[in-house]
Phi, psi and omega in degrees: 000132198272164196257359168279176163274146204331299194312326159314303186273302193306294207306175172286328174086164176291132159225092174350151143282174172021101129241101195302149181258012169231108174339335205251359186276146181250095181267097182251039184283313255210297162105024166310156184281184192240334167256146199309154155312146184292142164335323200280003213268303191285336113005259182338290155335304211269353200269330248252115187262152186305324173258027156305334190280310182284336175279154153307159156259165171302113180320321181229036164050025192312300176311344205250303202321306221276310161317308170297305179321332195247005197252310164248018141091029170270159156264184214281330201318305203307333178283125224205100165286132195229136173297078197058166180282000181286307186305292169308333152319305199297323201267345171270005181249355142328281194284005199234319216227185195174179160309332170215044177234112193254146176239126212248026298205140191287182190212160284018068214218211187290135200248022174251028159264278221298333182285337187268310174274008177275313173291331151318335228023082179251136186303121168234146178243060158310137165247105167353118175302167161285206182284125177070045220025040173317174186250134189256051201321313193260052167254299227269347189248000172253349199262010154050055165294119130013290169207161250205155123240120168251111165295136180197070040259134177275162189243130028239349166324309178110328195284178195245112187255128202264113203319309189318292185347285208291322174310308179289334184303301191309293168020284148244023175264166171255001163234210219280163164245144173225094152286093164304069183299049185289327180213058154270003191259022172246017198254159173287325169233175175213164194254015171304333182272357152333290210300353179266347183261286209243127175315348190240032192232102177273152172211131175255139171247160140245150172261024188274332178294271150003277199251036170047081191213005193317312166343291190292324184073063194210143173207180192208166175213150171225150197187153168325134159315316186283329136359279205299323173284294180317343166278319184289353151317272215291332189302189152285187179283311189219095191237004137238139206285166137332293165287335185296335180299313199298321185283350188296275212291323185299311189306311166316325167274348188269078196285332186277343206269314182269328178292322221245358154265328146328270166317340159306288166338297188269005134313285140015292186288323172264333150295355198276310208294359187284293149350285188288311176283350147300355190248358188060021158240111191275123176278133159290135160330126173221123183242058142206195195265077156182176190239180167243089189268154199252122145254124183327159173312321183259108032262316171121160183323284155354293180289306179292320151353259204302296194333312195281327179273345163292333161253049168065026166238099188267141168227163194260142176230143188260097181262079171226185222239136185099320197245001196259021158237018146256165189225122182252134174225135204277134159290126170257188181279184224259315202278317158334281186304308163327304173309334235236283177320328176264015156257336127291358157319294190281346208250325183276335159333319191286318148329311188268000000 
């Protein structure tokens, strides 16, 4: 007799990429940024006195609130700290969804919302995207959600749903809209001024993308106060360390340091997809750092997958219905990418 609960024994559980242990591998799996943290970051760490350490932390991350706060033009009450978004997720299908609370999300997306709510056992209603992911906003407004999520940009696509979209979309839903911005700071815009027009709009960050910070585990949601005081109900007691506070607040201020890797990144991003469509795997439009590439039946998806790990390149592949004739590859540095076209190159050649 198993000692879980049924819902518990029956799932799959969430499955990470990759993570390889030899340093020499061109890991491009994951969607990491490929350049270090600003200085001020490491700074920060070192500055951090033991006994901060021997102590609790601030329970609600004030400096990181109060840094952010002044960054993005909120105030701090509105800031909501997370051990990475993933811990903000866990705390919005905690607090919103349930068994007869339905949680709604458009698919192809972050395939860790059905798992989080699956351990809820919480009611969900995936809605199909349209053609090229278009938003299928009055699907996602007939399936009556609790709370709503929209990755935006979404994974594994890349594309962008354009704020005024989503503002009509918050509009007419009657419950939470939660926009996950996990990689937005590689997009031409973001729905962060949402949390001022409408009472029901969470918008999530992350620092793992953004500010190369995945290491650390830290993210925020900005949102209507009364949002954010019902999620601080739901939290753990101390659900950011010390140092992450510290280091947190430090990344985020060094704004010009993240902005100038940001361009890097999307430079980066449109010579790689200019390439992979002269190579015939043509990319969806991606305002994140990495594409969706279509690869032909010959060699097929699959086949470049493996091929590209035998020679020390991981990209990520999805044997799921929609994806299993793509490939998502993480924008690397200029010498990455380089490794990476000419060794598809040489793999489709072989091919043909």
């Amino acid at each position: 007799m198993s000692l879980f609960q049924p819902h518990i024994e029956a799932m799959q559980g969430y499955s990470p990429g990759e993570q390889p242990t030899n340093p020499r591998l061109i890991k491009l799996n994951t969607n990491e940024n490929p350049y270090p943290p600003s200085p001020v970051v490491l700074d920060a760490i070192r500055s951090v006195a033991p006994e901060q350490l021997r102590r609790y932390p601030d329970p609600m991350g004030n400096l990181f609130r109060q840094t952010a706060a002044s960054i993005f033009g909120v105030e701090p009450q509105m800031v909501l700290c997370g051990n990475g978004m993933d811990d903000l997720l866990n705390l919005t299908v905690r607090a919103f969804s349930g068994p007869v609370a339905k949680l709604v999300f458009p698919t192809p997306t972050y395939t860790l919302y059905a798992v989080l709510a699956e351990i809820q056992a919480s009611m969900v209603q995936e809605v199909p995207f349209g053609p090229d992911f278009t938003l299928p906003a009055n699907d996602l407004l007939a399936a009556g959600g609790r709370v709503t999520y929209l990755a935006n940009p979404n994974s594994p696509s890349g594309t962008l749903v354009e704020a005024e979209v989503v503002s009509d979309l918050a509009s007419r839903l009657t419950g939470v809209l939660v926009v996950d911005e996990a990689y937005v700071d590689f997009a031409d815009a973001d729905c962060m001024s949402l949390v001022h027009r409408h009472d029901n709009v969470l918008v999530l960050r992350s620092l793992s993308k953004g500010y190369s910070l995945a290491g650390l585990r830290f993210g925020f949601a900005v949102g209507p106060k009364r949002l954010i005081d019902g999620l601080i109900k739901v939290k753990d007691s101390y659900n950011v360390d010390a140092i992450a506070i510290q280091a947190a607040a430090a990344a985020i201020s060094d704004q010009r340091h993240a902005r100038q890797c940001w361009e890097r990144v999307r430079t980066e991003r449109t010579r790689l997809a200019d390439a992979m469509t002269k190579l015939d795997l043509p990319s969806l439009p991606s305002q994140a750092n990495f594409l969706l590439t279509t690869v032909p039946a010959k060699p097929g998806a699959a086949a470049v997958y493996e091929e590209l790990k035998t020679r020390g390149i991981l990209v990520r592949y999805f044997k799921l219905p929609g994806l299993d004739d793509k490939l998502r590859i993480t924008v690397g540095t200029p010498e990455q990418n380089d490794a990476l076209l000419k060794a598809i190159e040489e793999i489709v050649n072989t091919s043909v």
